[in-house]
C-alpha positions in Angstrom: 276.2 265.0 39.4 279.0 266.0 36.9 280.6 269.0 37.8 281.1 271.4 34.8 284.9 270.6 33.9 283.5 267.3 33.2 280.4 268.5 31.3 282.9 270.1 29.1 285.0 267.2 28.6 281.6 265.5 27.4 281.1 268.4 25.1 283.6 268.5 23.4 284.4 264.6 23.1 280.8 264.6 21.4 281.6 267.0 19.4 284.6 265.4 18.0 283.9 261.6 18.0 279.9 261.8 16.9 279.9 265.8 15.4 282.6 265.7 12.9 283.6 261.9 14.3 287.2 262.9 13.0 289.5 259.8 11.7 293.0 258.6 12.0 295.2 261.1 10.0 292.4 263.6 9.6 292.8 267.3 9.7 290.5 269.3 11.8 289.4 273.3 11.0 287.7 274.6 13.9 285.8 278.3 13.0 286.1 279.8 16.7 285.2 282.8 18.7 288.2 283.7 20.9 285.6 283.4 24.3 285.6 279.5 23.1 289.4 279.4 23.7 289.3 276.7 26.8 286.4 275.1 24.9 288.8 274.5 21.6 291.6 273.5 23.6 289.7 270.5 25.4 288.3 269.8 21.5 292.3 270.3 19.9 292.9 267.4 22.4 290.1 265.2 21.9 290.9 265.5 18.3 294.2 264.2 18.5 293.4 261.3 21.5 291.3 260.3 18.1 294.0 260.4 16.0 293.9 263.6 14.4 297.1 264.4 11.8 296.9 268.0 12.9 294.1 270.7 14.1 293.7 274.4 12.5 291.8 276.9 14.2 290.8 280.1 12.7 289.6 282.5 15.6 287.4 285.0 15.2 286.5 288.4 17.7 282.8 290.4 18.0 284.8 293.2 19.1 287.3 293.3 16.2 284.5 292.7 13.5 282.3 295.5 14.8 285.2 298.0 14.8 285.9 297.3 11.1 282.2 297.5 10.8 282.2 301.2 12.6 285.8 302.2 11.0 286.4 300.6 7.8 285.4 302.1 4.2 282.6 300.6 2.5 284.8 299.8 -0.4 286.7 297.0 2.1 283.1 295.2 2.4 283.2 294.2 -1.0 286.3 292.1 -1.2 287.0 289.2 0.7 290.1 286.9 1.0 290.8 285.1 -2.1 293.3 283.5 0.0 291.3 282.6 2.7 288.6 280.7 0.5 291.0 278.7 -1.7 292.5 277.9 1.1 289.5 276.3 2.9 288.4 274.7 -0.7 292.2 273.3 -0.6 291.5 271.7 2.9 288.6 270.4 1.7 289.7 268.6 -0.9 292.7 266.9 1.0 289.3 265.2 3.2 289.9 267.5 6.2 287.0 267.4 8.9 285.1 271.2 9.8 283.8 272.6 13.2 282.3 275.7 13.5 281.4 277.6 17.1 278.5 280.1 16.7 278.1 282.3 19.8 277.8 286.0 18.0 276.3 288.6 20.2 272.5 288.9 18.5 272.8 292.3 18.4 276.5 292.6 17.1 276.0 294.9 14.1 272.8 297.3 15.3 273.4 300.5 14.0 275.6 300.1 11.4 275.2 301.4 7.7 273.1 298.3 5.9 274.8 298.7 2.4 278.0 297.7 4.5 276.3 294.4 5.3 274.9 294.0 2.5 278.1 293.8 0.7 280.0 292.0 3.2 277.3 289.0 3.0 277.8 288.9 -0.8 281.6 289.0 -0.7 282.0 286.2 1.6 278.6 284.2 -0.3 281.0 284.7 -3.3 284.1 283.9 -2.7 282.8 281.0 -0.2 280.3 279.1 -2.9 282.8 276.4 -3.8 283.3 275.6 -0.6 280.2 276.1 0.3 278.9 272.8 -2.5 281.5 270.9 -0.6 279.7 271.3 2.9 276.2 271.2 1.4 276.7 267.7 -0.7 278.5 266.3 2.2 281.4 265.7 0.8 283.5 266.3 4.4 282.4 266.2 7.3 280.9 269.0 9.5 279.5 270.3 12.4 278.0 273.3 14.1 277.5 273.9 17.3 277.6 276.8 20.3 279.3 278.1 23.1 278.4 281.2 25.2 279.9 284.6 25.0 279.0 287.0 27.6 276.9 289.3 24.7 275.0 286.6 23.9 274.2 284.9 27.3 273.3 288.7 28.3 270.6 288.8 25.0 269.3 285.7 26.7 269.1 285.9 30.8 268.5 289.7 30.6 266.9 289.3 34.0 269.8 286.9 35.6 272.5 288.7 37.2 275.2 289.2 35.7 278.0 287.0 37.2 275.0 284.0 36.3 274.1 285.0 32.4 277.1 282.2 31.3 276.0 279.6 33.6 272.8 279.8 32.9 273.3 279.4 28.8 276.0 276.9 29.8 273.4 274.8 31.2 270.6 275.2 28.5 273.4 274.2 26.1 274.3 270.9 28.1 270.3 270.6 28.5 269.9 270.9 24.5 273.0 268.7 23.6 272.1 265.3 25.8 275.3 266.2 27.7 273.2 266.0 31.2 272.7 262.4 30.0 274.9 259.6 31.9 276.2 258.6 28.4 276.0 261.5 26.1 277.4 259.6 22.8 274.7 256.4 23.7 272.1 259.0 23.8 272.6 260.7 20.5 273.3 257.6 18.5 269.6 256.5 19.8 268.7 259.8 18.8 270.4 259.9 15.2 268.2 256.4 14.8 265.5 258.1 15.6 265.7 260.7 13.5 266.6 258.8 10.4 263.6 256.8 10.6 260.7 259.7 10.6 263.0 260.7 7.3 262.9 257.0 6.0 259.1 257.7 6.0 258.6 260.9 5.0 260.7 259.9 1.8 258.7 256.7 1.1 255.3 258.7 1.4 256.6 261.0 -1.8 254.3 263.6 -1.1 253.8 266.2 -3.9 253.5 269.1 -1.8 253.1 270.5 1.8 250.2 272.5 2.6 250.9 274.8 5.8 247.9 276.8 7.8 248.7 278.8 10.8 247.7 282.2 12.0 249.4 284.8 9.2 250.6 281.7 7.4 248.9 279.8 4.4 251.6 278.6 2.2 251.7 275.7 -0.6 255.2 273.9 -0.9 256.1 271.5 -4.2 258.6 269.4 -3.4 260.5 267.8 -6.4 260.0 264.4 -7.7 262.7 262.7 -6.7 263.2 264.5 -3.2 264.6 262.7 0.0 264.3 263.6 3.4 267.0 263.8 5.7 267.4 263.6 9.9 270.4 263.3 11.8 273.6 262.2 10.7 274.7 260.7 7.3 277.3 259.8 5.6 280.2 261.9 4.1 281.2 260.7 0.6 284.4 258.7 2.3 281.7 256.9 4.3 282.2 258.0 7.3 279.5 258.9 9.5 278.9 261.9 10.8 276.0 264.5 12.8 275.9 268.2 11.2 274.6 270.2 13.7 274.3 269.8 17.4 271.8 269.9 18.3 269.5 268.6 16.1 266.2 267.8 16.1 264.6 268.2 12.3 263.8 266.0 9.3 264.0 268.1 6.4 264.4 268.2 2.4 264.6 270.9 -0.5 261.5 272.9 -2.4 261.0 272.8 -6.2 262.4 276.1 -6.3 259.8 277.1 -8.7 256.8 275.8 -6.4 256.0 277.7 -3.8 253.3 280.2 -3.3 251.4 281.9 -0.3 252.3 283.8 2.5 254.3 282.3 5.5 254.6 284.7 8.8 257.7 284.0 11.0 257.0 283.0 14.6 260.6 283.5 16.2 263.2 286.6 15.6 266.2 286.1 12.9 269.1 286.9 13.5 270.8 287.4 10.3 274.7 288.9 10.5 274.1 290.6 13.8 270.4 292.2 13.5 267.5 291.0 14.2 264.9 290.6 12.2 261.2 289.4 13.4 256.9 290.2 12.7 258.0 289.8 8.8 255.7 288.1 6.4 257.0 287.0 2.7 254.4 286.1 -0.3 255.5 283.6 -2.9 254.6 283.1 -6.6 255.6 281.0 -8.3 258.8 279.6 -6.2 260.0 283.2 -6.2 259.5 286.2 -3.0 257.1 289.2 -4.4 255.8 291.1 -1.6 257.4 291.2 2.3 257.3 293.6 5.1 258.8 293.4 8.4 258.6 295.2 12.0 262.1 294.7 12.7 265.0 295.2 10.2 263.2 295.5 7.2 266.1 296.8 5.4 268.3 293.9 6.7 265.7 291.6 5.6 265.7 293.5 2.0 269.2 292.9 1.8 269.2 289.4 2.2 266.6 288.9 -1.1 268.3 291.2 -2.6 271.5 289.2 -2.2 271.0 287.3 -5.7 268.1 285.8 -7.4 267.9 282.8 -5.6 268.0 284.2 -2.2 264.4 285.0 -3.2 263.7 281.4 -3.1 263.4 278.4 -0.8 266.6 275.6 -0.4 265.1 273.9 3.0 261.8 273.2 4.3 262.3 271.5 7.8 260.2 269.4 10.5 260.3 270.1 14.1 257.4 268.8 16.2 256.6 271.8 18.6 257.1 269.6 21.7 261.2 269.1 21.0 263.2 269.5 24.1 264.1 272.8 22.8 260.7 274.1 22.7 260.1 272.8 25.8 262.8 275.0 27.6 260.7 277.8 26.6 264.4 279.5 26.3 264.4 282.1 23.1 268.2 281.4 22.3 268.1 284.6 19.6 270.8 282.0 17.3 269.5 279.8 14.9 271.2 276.8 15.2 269.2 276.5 18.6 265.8 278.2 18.0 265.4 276.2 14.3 265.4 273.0 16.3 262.2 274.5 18.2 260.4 275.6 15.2 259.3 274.1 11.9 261.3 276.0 9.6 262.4 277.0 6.1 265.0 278.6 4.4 266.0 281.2 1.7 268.7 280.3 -0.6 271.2 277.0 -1.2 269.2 273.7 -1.7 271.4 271.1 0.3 272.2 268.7 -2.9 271.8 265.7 -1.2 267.9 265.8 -0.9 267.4 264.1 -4.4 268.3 261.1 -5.1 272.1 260.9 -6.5 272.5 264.6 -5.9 276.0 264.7 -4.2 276.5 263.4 -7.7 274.8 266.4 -9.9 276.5 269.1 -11.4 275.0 272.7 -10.9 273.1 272.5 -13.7 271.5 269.2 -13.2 270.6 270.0 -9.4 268.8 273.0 -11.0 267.3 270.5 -13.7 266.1 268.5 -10.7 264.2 271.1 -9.0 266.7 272.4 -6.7 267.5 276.3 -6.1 270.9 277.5 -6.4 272.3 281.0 -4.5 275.4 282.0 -2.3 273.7 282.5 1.1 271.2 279.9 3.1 269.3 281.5 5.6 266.9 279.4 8.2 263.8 281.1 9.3 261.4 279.8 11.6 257.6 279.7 11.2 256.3 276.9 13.3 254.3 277.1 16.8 251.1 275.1 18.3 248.9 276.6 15.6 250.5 274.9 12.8 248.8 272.2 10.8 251.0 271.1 7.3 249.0 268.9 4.9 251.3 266.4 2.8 249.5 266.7 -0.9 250.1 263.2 -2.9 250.4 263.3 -6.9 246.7 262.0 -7.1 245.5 265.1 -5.0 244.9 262.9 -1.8 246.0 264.8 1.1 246.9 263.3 4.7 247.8 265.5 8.0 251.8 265.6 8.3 250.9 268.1 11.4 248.6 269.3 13.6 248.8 271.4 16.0 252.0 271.7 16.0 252.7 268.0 16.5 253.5 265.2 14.5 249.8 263.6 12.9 250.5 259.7 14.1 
């Protein structure tokens, strides 16, 4: 059995060679929590054993981001660093590969006044929106995965001691990732394959719409004409293959922004910028969100429509048969990137361009033309469970199971 040094050495070579799969003379931006220091370290040198030109870390602290939260004026919440964006957009552009650790504590900003929030998420959305179109039209390469902080292994193993919260969420992490596998890097490139092919299919069925049915959930999807669905890796616009998230285990495309309507109920918490959100319902017309409610941070959900037009409307609808691994655990990881990959999900906001045909290719105005909804936050939610059954709805009005009961209709 590996011992955990080792696990980590796995990790993080994943991460770089398959994640990002960084290239001779690349830069590398890792986005870090400061508990991921020993983590980024082992990635820093896997990076350059590749043959990375140089690698940039920006850290970030829980600790210092709730104190500005509890200290700072509200007026601070509405700026954000020009300086900081360009340069990002500017690193970009030179081809440079991005990482990004998520391990926030769930329950980071409880408490704190919502308006500050509210404008902090719009400020960053903002000033972040070119760079933004750069990671959502792959034209770099990217990755997100996860470490553990102690906050966040805490919000999951309330009932482990102490001293074994880390190890514990350590292990689930490993479980999640393949990296318990005896060839971690063989195992995800099998898995990629896989992945890709259930979106091969998808696309060639061209379904007009999806028709979902669960308990608190009936909800029609259009789906524009041109629409392609993605799973796994692809390629960045330099050609260079790469996986996005890690893990993974969704096939997924955009909405016609304009065509959705019903009501979806969620079936796992959100955790949105340190709150929680969960028992919400939204009701569609006509693409757009007219009616929600919520038993947990209803004002935090507010916020987020309320964070421009199109956060009122869908960029992602995503398929995750209720019998992934990550399901399976039966572990509530309270993080997205983890408890998406258990769920069928969708999301308000950003349309990822690349889910029409030619879209890295589009301008704004022609992804819009296409179907696709444009806004400066993207927020996954997720509303699958054993109960689902999604119809897929051709252009004749022929309909075929996609799902039932939670599972993929073979």
């Amino acid at each position: 059995m590996a011992s955990f040094d080792e696990k980590i050495d796995k990790y993080a070579e994943l991460a770089v060679k398959v994640g990002v799969n960084i290239q001779k003379d690349q830069t590398l931006v890792i986005n870090a929590p400061i508990e991921s220091a020993d983590f980024v370290r082992t990635a820093a040198r896997k990076a350059y054993d590749a043959g990375a030109k140089n690698v940039h870390v920006e850290w970030n602290d829980d600790v210092l981001t709730r104190i500005r939260y509890d200290k700072a004026p509200l007026e601070s919440f509405k700026e954000f660093p020009e300086w900081k964006a360009r340069g990002m957009e500017t690193l970009a552009e030179d081809g440079a590969a991005f990482m990004t650790i998520k391990s926030t504590d769930p329950d980071l900003l409880q408490g704190v006044e919502s308006e500050k929030i509210s404008e902090a998420n719009k400020a960053a959305g903002q000033a972040m929106n070119t760079f933004r179109k750069y990671i959502q039209s792959d034209k770099v390469s990217w990755l997100v995965i996860s470490t553990p902080s102690p906050a966040w292994a805490a919000k999951v193993f309330p009932d482990e001691p102490e001293e074994k919260q880390m190890e514990k969420l350590w292990e689930a992490i490993f479980e999640a990732t393949r990296i318990n596998t005896e060839d971690p890097v063989a195992e995800w490139k099998k898995h990629d394959e896989k992945l890709q092919s259930k979106a091969k299919e998808l696309t060639a069925r061209k379904y007009k719409k999806l028709h979902y049915t669960a308990p608190g959930t009936d909800l029609t999807i259009e789906l524009p004409e041109n629409h392609v669905w993605i799973g796994g890796g692809g390629p960045n616009t330099e050609g260079t293959h790469f996986v996005a998230n890690m893990p993974t285990e969704e096939v997924f495309t955009a909405p016609q922004a304009d065509g959705v309507n019903g009501t979806v109920r969620n079936t796992k918490p959100l955790n949105y910028g340190g709150n929680l959100i969960d028992d919400f319902t939204l009701t569609f017309e006509n693409g757009s969100v007219t009616d929600f409610s919520a038993g947990q941070g209803e004002k935090t959900l507010q916020n987020l429509l309320d964070t421009d037009e199109g956060a009122r409307r869908l960029g992602e609808v995503a398929l995750v048969p209720h019998s992934s691994p990550i399901s399976q655990s039966g572990i509530l990881f309270y993080n997205t990137l983890y408890d998406e990959n258990a769920s069928n999900h969708i999301a308000l906001g950003s349309a990822y361009s690349t889910c029409v045909e030619n879209g890295a290719d589009m301008s704004e105005e022609e992804l819009k033309k296409a179907g696709l909804n444009t806004s400066i936050t993207h927020v996954d939610f997720m509303i699958g469970s054993a109960e689902m059954n999604i119809d897929g709805i051709k252009a004749d009005g022929t309909s075929e199971p996609v799902f039932r009961n939670g599972e993929w209709a073979e």
